[in-house]
N, C-alpha and C positions, 0 to 999 in steps of 0.2 A: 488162216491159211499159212501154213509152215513156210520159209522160204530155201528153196534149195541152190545149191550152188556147188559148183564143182573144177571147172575150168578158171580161167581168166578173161573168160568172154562173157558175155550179156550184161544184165543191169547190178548184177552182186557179184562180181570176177576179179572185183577188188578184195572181198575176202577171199580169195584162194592168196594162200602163202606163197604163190608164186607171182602174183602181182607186183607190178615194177615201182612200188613205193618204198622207200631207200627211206634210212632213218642211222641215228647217231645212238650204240650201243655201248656200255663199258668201253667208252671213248674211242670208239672206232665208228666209221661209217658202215654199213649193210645195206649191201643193193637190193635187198627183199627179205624177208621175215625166215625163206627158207634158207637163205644162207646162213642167218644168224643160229636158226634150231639145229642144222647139222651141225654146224662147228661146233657147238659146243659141248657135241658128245664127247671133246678132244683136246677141250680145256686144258691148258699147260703144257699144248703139244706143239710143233709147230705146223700141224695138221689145222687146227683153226685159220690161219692164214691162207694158207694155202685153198680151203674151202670159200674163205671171203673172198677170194679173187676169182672163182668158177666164173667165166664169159655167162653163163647160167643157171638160173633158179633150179633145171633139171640137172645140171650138171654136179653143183651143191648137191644134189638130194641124193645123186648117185655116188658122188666122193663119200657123203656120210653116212651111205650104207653098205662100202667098203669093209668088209670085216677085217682085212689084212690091217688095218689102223687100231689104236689100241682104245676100244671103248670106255668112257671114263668107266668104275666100278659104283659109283651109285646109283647110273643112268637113268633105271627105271625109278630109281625114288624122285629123281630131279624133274621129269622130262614134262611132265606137266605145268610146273611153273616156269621152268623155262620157255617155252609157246606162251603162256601166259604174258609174260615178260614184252617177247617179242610182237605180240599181237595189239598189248597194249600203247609200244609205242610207236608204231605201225599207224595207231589210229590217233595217238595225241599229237605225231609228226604231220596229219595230211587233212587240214578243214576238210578238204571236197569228201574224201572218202569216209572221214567221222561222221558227215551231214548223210551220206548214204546207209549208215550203218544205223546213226538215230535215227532216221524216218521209216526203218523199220517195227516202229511200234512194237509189242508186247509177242510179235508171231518168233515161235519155234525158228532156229537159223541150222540148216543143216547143210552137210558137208556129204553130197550125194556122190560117195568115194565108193562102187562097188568092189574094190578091191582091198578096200582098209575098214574093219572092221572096229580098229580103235580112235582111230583119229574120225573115221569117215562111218556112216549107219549101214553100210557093208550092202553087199547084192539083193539082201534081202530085207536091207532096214533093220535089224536085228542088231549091229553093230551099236557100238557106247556113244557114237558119234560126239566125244571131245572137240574137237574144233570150234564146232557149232557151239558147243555148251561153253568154252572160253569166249567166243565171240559175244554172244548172252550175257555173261558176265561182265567183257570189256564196255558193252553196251550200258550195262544198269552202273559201271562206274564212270562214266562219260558224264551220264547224264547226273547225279549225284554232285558232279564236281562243280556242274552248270549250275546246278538248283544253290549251288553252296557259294556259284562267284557268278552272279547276273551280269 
């Protein structure tokens, strides 16, 4: 059974990049994963800053879809490892929500975003659903690192 998630409520509301798990990035602290993904469309600006400080995870999401700010130029080559990035230490920073991430076993994790088709599996599931497919990933390297240090 695939497990879906979308909000920051229920029993997987911890993977929404809006969840309030804060972690230590290129030597700064991040009050949640989504602040760290928008600022960094703005790397070398001081539009990063300025986004690490949003009172909110929605507010981040809306500073950094701000097009009046100067989008880095190689965004779309970047923008996947960097979520990558953030998701991973998102989950190395926080035992309780790594334990909830492992004990989803081998099921599909998807990101039921009817509005985002690349990040999220879109209104119609159709969508590439990335999130989920990093989350997957962040999962089988969790666990790998266990199998490697008992």
């Amino acid at each position: 059974m695939p497990i879906y998630f979308y909000s920051t409520k229920g029993d997987y509301g911890c993977f929404s990049n809006f969840s309030r798990h804060g972690f230590e990035l290129d030597g700064v602290y991040w009050p949640t994963s989504e602040h760290y993904f928008q600022a960094q469309k703005f790397v070398g600006t001081e539009h990063v800053d300025l986004i690490r400080a949003a009172k909110t995870p929605k507010q981040a999401a809306n500073m950094g879809r701000e097009r009046t700010r100067p989008l880095r130029t190689d965004w779309e080559q970047v923008k996947d490892d960097v979520m990558r990035r953030a998701v991973l230490r998102k989950f190395e920073t926080h035992a309780d929500i790594r334990a909830i991430l492992l004990s989803t076993g081998d099921e599909d994790i998807i990101e039921n975003a009817p509005g985002d088709y690349y990040w999220g599996c879109g209104a119609d599931g159709s969508g590439k659903n990335k999130l989920g497919q990093i989350l997957t990933e962040v999962r089988t390297l969790l666990r790998q690192r266990i199998a490697e240090n008992p």
